[in-house]
N, C-alpha and C positions, 0 to 999 in steps of 0.2 A: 335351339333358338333359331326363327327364320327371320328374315330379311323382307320387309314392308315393299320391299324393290329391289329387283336386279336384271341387270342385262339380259337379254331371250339367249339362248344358247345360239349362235350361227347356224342353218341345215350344213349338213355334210353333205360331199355330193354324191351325186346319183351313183350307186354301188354299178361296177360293171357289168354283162353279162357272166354269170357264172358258167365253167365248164364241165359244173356235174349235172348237170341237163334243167330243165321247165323244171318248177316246182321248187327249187332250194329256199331254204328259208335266207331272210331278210339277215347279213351280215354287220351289220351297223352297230359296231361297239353299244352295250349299254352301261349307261352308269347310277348309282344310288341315286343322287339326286333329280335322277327323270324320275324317281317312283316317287318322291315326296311328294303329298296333296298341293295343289295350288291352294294358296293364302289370298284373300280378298279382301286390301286393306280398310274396305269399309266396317268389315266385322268389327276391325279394333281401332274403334274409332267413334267418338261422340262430336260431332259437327255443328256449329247454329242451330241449337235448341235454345230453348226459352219459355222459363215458366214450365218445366217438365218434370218429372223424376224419372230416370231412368238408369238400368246398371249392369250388367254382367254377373252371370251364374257361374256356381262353383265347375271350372273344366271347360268355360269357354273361352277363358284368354291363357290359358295353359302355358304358361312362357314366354309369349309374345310380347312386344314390344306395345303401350297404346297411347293415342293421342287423343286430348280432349281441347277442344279450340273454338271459340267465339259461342261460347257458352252463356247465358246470361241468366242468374236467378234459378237455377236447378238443382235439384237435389240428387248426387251419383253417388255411384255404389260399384266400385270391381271388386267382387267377392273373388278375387282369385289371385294366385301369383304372374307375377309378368319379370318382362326384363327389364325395362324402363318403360317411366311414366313423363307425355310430356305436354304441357298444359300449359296451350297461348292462349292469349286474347280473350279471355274469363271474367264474368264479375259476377260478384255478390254468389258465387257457388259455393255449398256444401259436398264435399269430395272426403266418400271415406275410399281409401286404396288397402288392396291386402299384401301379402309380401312382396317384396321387388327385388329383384337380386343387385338390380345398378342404384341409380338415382331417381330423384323427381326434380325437372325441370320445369320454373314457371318464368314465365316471359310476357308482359305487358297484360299484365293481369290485376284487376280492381277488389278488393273488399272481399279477398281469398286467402289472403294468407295468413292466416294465425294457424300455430301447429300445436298439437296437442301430443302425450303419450297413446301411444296405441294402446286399445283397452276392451279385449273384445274377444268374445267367444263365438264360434259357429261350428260343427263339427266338421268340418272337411277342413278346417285351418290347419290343424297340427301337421299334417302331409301336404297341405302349401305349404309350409314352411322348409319341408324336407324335400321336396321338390324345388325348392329355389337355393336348394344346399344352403340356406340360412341358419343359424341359429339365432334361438329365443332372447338369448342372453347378449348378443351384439344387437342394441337400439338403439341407433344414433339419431331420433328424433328431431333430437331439438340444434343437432349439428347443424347448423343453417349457414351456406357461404351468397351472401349475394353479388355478384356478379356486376349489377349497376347501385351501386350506392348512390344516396341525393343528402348532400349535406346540410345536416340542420333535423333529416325525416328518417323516418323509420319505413320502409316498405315491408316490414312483416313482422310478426310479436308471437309472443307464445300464451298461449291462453293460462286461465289464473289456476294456480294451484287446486285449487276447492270447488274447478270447476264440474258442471256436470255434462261430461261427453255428449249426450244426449240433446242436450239444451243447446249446442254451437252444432252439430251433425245429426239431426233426429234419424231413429228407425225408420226404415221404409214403407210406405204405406200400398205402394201399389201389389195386387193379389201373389202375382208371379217374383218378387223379392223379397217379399215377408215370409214365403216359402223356408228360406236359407235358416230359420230359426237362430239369428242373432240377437244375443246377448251385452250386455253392457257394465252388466255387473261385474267390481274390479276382482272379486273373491275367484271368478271362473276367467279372467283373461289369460291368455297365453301368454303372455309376457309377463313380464313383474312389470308393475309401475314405479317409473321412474319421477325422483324430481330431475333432470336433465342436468340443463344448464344455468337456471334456476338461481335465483343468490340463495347461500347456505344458510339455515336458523342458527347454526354452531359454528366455532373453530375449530371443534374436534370429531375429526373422520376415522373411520377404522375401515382397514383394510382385511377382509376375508377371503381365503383362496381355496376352495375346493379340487380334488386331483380327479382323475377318470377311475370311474369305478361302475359297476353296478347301479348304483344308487345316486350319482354325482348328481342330475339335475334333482331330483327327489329329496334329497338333502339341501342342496342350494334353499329351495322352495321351503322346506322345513325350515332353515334358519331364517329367511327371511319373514317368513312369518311371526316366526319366532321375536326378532326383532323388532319391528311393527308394531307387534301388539304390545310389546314395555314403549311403544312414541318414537321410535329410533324412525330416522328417512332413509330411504333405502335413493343412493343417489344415481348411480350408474352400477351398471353388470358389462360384463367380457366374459368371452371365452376365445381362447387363443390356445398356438401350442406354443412350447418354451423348450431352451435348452439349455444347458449347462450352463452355460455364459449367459444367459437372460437370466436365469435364477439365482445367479453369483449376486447382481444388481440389486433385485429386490430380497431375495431371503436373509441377505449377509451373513451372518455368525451363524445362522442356522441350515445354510445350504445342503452340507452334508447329508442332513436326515429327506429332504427332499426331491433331491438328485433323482431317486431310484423310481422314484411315482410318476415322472415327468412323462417315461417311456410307455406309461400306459395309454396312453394319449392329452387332448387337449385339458385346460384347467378351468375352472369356471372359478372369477373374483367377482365381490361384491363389496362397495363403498358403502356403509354404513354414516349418517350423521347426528351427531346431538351431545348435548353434554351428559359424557359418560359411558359415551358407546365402546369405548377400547373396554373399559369394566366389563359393561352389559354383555359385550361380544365375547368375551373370554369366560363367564360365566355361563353362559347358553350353552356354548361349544364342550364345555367341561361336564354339564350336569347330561344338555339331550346328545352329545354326538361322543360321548368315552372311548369308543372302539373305534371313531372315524379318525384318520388323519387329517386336519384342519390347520392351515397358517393363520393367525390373527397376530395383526401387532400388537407389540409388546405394551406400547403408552401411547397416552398423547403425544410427545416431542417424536417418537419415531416414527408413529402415526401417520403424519405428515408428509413424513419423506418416503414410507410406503406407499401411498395411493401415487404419490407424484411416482413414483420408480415405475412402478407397474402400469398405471395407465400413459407415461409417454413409451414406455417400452411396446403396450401393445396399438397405439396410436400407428407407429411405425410400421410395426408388424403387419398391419390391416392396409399402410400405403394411405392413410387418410390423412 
C-alpha cells in the first residue's frame, strides 16, 4: 500500500573525499523505498467531471488508495481493488467500486447514496479479491454508519430488494470499459447475494456453519443454493476464525464434536431466513452434504440465539 503523500526524504550531505583514490563509488546508504515507483496522485483520482463515464482497468488501481470529488452526473467504474475509497462533493453519480480492503467514505454528496449488494462478475475479480486478502463471504454492504445525521431525513437508503443492479448502475458503454467483460447476472456473482440489513420476511432464521476444508467455499455455495431454490433468503455470510472459547458460545451441548475442525482453519456461517428454514436447512444438509461436517441449529427457539451468538461473536472479532 503507498501513500497519496509523503515528505521528500532530506539530501544527506555531501559524502567526503574518499581515501581509496578518483573513481570510488558513491557511498550513500541505499534503502528499499528509493527503489519504489513514484506514485502520481492524479492516476487515482477522478476530479470535476461532468456528464462523463469514466473508470479504471483491471491492475490499474492495484491497492492504492482513490478519490473521486466534485463529480456531477457520471457514470464510474474501479474495476479494481484498492485500499480506500473516498468520495466528496458528488451528485447524482453512478459509482460501481471493486473490492476495498478499508472503507468508503462519502462527504457532502447529493443523490449518491443508495447501496446495493455487490452483484457482479468479471474475470480478474476473484484475485482482487485475494489480493485485498478479502473474503467472499465478509460483505458488509449494507453496514452503513453516518457520521452527520439530520433529524427527521435520511441521507442514504438501500435500494429495493427486487431491484435490478443494472437499472440504478448501468454497464459501461464507453469501447475501453466494456472491454472488462462484466456481468450482472446474480447466478455468476462472486459474492452470494445478500438481503443485508434488510427487514426480515420471517421470525425464523437458521444458522449454518461450515469448517475449512477442501471443498468449504464450494459447499457453502452448494447449500446456498440449495436453499434459495426451496424460497429460503440467504441473509448475511462470515467467515472468521474461532477458538475453543468462541465455539463454547455458539455450539453449546455440541462443542465437543467441533472443537477439533476449528484448527483447520477459518469457518464460513450462513443466515438462512423464512418459515421453515431450521427444517429445510437440516434436510438439505442430511440428504446433499452426508459425509460433510455441518452445524445447523437445532429449532426455531434456538435458532435465534444461534445467529445472535455467532454474528455478535464475529462482529467483534472483525473490530466492527
Amino acid at each position: 500500500m503507498g501513500c497519496f503523500f509523503s515528505k521528500r526524504r532530506k539530501p544527506g550531505k555531501a559524502p567526503l573525499p574518499s581515501d581509496t583514490g578518483a573513481g570510488s563509488e558513491d557511498t550513500q546508504p541505499r534503502y528499499s523505498w528509493d527503489q519504489r515507483p513514484q506514485v502520481d496522485p492524479k492516476d487515482y483520482m477522478f476530479s470535476g467531471l461532468k456528464d462523463e463515464t469514466v473508470g479504471r482497468l483491471p491492475g490499474k488501481v492495484a491497492g492504492q488508495q482513490f478519490v473521486l470529488q466534485e463529480c456531477e452526473n457520471c457514470n464510474i467504474y474501479i474495476f479494481d481493488h484498492s485500499a480506500t475509497i473516498t468520495i466528496d462533493d458528488c451528485t447524482n453519480c453512478r459509482i460501481f467500486l471493486g473490492p476495498i480492503k478499508g472503507s468508503v467514505f462519502f462527504r457532502d454528496c447529493k443523490d449518491c447514496m443508495k447501496f446495493g449488494c455487490f452483484q457482479y462478475y468479471y474475470p480478474e475479480l476473484a484475485l482482487q479479491f485475494k489480493d485485498a486478502g478479502l473474503s467472499i463471504f465478509n460483505n458488509t454492504w449494507s453496514n452503513i454508519h453516518d457520521f452527520t445525521p439530520v433529524s427527521g431525513e435520511n441521507n442514504w437508503s438501500l435500494l429495493p430488494e427486487d431491484a435490478a443492479v443494472q437499472d440504478f448502475v448501468p454497464l459501461p458503454t464507453s469501447e475501453e470499459l466494456k472491454g472488462v467483460r462484466i456481468s450482472t447476472d446474480a447466478t455468476r456473482s462472486i459474492i452470494p447475494i445478500t438481503r443485508g440489513q434488510r427487514q426480515k420476511s420471517s421470525d425464523e432464521s437458521c444458522l449454518a456453519v461450515l469448517f475449512a476444508g477442501d471443498y468449504t467455499t464450494a459447499n457453502a455455495r452448494k447449500l446456498i443454493d440449495e436453499m434459495t431454490g426451496k424460497g429460503f433468503v440467504l441473509v448475511q455470510t462470515k467467515e472468521v476464525s474461532m477458538k475453543a472459547e468462541d465455539a463454547q458460545r455458539v455450539f453449546q451441548q455440541h462443542v465437543s464434536e467441533f472443537i477439533p475442525l476449528l484448527e483447520k482453519g477459518p469457518v464460513v456461517a450462513l443466515e438462512f431466513n423464512g418459515d421453515g428454514a431450521v427444517e429445510g436447512c437440516r434436510s438439505i444438509v442430511n440428504e446433499v452434504f452426508s459425509g460433510t461436517k455441518i452445524f445447523v441449529s437445532e429449532d426455531k427457539t434456538s435458532a435465534s440465539r444461534d445467529v445472535d451468538n455467532f454474528y455478535n461473536f464475529a462482529d467483534m472479532q472483525m473490530g466492527m
